[in-house]
C-alpha positions in Angstrom: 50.9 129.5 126.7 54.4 129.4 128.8 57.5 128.2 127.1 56.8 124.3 128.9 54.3 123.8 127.1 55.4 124.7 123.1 58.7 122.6 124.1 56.5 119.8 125.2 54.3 120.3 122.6 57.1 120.3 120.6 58.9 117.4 121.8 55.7 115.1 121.5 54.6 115.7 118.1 58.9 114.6 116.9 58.3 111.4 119.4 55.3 110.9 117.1 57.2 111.3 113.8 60.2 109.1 114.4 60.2 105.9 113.1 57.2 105.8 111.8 55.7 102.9 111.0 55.9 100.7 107.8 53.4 100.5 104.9 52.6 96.8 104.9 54.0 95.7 101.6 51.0 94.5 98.6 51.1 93.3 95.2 50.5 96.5 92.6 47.9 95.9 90.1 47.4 97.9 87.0 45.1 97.5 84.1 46.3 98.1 80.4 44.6 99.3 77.5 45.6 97.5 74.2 44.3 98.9 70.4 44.3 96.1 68.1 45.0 96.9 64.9 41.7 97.0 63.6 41.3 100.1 65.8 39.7 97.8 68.9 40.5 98.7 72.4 41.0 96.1 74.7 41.7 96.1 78.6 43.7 93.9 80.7 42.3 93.8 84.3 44.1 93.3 87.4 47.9 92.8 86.2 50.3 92.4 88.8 53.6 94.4 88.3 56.7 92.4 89.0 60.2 92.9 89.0 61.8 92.3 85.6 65.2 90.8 87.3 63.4 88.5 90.1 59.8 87.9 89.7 58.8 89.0 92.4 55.9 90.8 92.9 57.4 92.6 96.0 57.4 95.9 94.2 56.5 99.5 95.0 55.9 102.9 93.4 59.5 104.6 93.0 58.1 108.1 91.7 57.8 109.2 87.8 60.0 109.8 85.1 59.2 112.0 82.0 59.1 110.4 79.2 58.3 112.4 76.3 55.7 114.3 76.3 54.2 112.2 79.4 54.9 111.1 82.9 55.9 107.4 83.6 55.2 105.9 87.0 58.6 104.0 88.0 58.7 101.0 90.4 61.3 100.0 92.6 61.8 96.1 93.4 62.0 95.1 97.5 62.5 91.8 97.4 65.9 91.4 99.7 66.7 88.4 97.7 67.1 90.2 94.5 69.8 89.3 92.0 70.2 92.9 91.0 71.4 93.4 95.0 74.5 91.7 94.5 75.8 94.5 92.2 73.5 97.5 93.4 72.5 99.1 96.6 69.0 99.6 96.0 66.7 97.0 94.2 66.2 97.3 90.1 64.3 100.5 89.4 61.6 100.0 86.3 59.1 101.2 84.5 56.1 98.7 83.4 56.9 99.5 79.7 60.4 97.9 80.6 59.1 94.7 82.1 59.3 91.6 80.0 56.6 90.5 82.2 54.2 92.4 80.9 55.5 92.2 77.3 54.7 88.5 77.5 51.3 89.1 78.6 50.5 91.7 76.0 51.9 89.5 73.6 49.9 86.4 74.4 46.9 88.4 75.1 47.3 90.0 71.5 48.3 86.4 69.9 44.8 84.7 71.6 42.8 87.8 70.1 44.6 87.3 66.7 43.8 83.6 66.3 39.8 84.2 67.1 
């Protein structure tokens, strides 16, 4: 193969990778296990992860963060609107275990199951 053809080789596969295109942007759902006290094990299906400054479910994975002795999937808000972007650069970074969102849902979930 002559020099041409590895530059244009070259040259196409870059025109390729710039800009590429844009994951179309979907609400996360996760499912939680709860133990009740009495040793139960109960799942939450299909909980959609939101922002804990905005409520929005404009979200998307941010990476993990150790956390003890474990790996912790972080989530990063895009929502433009975003109260946090007044004061920050980048939208509120969280983990699900930090979203009162969830919390609430646990909670209620665990008060319904208590009451039965």
């Amino acid at each position: 193969m002559d020099i041409f053809h590895k530059v244009f080789i070259t040259l196409k596969i870059r025109i390729y990778m710039v800009g590429g295109s844009r994951k179309p942007q979907t609400k996360i759902f996760r499912d939680f296990e709860i133990e009740t006290p009495s040793g139960d094990v109960k799942t939450l299906k299909e909980i959609v992860i939101c922002c804990p400054i905005c409520h929005s479910s404009h979200v998307g994975n941010h990476g993990t963060r150790k956390r003890g002795n474990t790996q912790v999937q972080i989530y990063q808000c895009k929502n433009p609107n975003c109260a946090f972007l007044k004061h920050a650069n980048q939208g509120k970074q969280f983990t699900i275990y930090s979203s009162l969102m969830v919390k609430s849902i646990v909670n209620h979930y665990l008060h319904e199951i208590l009451a039965k």
